[in-house]
The first five atom37 places (N, CA, C, CB, O) and aatype in JSON, in Angstrom:
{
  "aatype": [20, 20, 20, 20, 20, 20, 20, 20, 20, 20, 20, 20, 20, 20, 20, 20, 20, 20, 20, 20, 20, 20, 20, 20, 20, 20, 20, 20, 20, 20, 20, 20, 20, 20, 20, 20, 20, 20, 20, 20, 20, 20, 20, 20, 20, 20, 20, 20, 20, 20, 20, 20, 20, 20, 20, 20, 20, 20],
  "atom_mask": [
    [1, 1, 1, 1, 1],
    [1, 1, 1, 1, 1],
    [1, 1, 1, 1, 1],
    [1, 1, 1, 1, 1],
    [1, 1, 1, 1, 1],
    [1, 1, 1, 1, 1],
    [1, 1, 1, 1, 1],
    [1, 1, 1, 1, 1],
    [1, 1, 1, 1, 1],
    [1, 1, 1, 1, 1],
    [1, 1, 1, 1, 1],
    [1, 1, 1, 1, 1],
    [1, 1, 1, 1, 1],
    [1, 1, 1, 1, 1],
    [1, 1, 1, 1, 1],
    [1, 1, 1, 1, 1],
    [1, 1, 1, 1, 1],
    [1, 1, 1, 1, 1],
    [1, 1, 1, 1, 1],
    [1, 1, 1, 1, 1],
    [1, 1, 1, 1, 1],
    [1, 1, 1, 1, 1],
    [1, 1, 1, 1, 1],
    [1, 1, 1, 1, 1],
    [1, 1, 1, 1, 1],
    [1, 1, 1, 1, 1],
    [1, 1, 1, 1, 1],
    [1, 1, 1, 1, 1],
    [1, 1, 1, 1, 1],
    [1, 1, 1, 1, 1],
    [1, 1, 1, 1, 1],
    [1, 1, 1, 1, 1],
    [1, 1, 1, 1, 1],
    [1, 1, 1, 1, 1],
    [1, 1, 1, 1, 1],
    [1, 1, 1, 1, 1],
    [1, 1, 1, 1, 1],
    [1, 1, 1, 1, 1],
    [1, 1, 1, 1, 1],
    [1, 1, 1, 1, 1],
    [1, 1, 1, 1, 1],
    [1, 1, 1, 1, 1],
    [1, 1, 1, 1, 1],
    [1, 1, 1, 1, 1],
    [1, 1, 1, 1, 1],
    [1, 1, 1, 1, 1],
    [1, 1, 1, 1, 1],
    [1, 1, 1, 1, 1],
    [1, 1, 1, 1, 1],
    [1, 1, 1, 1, 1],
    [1, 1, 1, 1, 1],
    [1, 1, 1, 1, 1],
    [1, 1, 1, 1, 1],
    [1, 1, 1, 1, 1],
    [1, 1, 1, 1, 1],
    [1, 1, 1, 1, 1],
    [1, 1, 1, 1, 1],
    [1, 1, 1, 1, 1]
  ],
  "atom_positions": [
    [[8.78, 12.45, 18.14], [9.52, 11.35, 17.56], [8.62, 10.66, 16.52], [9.98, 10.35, 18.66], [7.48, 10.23, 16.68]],
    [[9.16, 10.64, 15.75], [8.83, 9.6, 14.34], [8.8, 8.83, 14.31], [9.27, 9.41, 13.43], [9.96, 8.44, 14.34]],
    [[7.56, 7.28, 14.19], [8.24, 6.14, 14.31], [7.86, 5.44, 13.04], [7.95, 5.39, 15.58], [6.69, 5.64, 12.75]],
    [[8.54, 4.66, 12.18], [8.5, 3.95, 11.2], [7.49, 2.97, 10.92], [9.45, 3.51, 11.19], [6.97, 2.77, 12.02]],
    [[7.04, 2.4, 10.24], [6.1, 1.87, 10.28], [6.48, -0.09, 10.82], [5.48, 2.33, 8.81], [5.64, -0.98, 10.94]],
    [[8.2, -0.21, 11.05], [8.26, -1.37, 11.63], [8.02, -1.16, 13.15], [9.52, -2.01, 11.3], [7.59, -1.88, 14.05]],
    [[8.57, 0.4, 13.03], [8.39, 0.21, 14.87], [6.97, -0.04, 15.18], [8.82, 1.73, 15.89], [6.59, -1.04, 15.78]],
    [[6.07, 1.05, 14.69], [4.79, 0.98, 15.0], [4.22, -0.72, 15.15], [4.07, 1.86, 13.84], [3.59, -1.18, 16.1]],
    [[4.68, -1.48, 13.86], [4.06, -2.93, 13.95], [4.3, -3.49, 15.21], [4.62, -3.92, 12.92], [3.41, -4.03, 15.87]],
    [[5.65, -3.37, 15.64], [6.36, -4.17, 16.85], [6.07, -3.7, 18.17], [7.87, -4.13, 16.76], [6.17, -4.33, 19.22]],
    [[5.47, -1.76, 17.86], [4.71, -1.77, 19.12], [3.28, -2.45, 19.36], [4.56, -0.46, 19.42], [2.86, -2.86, 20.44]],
    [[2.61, -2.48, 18.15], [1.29, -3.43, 18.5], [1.15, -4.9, 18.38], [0.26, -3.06, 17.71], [0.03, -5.39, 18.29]],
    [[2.32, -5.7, 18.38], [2.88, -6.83, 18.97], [2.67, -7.13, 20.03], [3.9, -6.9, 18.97], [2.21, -8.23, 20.34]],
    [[3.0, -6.12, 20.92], [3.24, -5.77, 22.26], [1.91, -5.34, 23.12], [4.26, -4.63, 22.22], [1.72, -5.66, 24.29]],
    [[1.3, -4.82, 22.57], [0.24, -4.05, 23.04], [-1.0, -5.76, 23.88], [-0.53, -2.87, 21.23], [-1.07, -6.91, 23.46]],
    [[-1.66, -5.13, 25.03], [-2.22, -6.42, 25.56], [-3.6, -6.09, 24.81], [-2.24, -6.65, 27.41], [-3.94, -5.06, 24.23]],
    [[-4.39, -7.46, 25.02], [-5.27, -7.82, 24.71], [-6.34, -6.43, 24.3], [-5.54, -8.77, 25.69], [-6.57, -6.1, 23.14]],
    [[-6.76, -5.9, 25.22], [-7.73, -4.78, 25.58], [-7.2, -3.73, 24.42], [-7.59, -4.16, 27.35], [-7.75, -3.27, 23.42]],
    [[-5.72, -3.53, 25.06], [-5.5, -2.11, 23.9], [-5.15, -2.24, 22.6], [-4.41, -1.16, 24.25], [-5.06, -1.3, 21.81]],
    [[-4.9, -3.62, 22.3], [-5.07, -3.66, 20.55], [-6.47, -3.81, 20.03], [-4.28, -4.97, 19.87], [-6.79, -3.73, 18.85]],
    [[-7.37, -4.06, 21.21], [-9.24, -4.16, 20.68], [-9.65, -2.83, 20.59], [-10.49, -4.96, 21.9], [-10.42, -2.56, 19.68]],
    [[-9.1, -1.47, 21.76], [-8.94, -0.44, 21.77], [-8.59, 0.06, 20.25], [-8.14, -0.28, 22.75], [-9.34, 0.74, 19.55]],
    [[-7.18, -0.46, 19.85], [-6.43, 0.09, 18.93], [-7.21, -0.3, 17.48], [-4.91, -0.43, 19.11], [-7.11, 0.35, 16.44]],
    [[-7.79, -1.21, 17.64], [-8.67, -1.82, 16.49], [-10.15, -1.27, 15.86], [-8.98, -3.13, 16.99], [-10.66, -1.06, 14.76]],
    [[-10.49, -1.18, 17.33], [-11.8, -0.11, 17.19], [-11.24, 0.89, 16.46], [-12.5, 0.55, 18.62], [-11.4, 0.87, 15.24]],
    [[-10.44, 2.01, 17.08], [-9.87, 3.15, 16.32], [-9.8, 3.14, 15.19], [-8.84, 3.47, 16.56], [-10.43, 3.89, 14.45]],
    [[-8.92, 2.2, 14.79], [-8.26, 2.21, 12.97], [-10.0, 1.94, 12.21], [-6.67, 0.23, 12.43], [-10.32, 2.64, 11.25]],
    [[-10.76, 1.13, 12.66], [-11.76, 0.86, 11.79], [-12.93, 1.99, 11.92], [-12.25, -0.58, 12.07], [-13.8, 2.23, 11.08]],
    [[-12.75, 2.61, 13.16], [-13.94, 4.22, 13.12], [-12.96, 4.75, 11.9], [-14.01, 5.73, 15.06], [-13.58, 5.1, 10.9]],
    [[-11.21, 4.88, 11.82], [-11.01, 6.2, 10.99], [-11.31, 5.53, 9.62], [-9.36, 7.01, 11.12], [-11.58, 6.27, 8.67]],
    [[-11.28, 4.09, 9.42], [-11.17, 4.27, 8.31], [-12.53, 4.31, 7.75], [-10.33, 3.45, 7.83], [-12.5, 4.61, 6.56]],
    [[-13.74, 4.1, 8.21], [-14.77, 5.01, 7.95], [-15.01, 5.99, 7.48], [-15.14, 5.24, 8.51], [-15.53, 6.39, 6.44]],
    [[-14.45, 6.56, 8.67], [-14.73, 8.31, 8.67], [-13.76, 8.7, 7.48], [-14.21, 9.27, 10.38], [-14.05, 9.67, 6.77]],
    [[-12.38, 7.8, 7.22], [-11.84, 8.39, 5.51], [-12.83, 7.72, 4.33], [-9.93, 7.72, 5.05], [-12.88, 8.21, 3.2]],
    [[-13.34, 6.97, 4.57], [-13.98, 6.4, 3.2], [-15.43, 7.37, 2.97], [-14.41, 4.48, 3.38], [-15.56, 8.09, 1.98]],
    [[-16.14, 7.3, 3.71], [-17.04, 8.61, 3.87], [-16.53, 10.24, 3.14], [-17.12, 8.81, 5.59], [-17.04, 11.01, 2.32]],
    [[-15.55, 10.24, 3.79], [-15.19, 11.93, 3.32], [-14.78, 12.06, 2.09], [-14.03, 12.68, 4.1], [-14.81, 13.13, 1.49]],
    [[-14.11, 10.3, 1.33], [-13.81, 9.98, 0.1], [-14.85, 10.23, -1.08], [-13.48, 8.71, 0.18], [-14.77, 10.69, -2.22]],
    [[-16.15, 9.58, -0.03], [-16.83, 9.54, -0.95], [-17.79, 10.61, -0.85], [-17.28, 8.4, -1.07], [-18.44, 10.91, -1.85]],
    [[-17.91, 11.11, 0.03], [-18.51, 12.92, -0.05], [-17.88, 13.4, -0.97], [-18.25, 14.03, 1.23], [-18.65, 13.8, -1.84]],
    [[-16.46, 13.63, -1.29], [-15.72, 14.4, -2.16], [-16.16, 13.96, -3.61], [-14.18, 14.24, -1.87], [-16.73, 14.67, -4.44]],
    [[-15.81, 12.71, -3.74], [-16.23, 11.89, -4.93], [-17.5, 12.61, -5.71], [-16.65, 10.34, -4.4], [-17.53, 13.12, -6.83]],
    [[-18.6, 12.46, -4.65], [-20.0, 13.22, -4.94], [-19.68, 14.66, -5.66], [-20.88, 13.51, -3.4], [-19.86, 15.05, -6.81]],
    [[-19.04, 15.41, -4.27], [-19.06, 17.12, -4.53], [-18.0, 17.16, -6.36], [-17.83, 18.26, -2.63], [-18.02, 18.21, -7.0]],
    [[-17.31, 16.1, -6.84], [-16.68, 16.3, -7.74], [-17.29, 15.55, -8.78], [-15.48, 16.11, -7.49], [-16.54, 15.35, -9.74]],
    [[-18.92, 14.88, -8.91], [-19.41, 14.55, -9.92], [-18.91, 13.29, -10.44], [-19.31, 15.49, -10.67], [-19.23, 13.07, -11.61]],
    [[-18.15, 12.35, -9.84], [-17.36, 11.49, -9.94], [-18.34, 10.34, -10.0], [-16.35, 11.55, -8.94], [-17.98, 9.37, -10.67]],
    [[-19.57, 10.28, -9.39], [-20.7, 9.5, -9.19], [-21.88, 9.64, -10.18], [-21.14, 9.79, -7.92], [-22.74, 8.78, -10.4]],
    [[-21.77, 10.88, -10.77], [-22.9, 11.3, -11.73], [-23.7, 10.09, -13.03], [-22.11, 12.61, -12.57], [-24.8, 9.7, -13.41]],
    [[-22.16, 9.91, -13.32], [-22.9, 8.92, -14.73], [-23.27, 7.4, -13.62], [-21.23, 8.4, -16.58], [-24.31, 6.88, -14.03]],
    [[-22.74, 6.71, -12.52], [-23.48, 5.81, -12.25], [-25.16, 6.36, -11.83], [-22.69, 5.09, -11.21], [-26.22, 5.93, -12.31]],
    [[-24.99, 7.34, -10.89], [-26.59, 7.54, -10.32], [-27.19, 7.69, -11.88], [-26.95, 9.23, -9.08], [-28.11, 6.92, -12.14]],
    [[-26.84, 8.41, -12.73], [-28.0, 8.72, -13.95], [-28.18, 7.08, -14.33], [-27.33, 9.9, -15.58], [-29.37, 6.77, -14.33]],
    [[-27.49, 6.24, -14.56], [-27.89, 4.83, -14.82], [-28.45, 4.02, -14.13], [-27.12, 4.23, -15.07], [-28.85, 2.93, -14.54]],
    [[-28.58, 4.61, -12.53], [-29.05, 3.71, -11.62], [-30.22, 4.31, -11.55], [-28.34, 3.48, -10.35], [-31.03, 3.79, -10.78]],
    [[-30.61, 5.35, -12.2], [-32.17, 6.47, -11.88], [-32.6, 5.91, -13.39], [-31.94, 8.86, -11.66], [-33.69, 6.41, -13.67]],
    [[-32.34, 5.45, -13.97], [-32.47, 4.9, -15.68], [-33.32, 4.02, -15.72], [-31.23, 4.22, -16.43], [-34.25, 3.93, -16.53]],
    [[-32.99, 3.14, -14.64], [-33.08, 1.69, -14.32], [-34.29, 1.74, -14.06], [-32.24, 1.05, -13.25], [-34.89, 0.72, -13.71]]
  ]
}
């Protein structure tokens, strides 16, 4: 089952104390672990190149 992103809100409305600290931890490890892999990619695609050459300039 699919749930929308109102349901999802209205289930963590609901959710007690513990498992939205639970649920909180989670969202903030993934969004780590996406900003990381963002910026690995970023790297592997040279996307960073002209700042590091200006920051190695410096």
């Amino acid at each position: 089952m699919i749930m929308t992103v109102e349901q999802i809100e209205k289930a963590i409305l609901n959710l007690s104390e513990r498992d939205f600290g639970e649920l909180r931890n989670w969202l903030l490890d993934l969004d780590y672990q996406r900003w990381d892999q963002q910026l690995e990619q970023d790297i592997m695609d040279g996307k960073l190149d002209d700042i590091a050459s200006s920051a190695l300039a410096e």
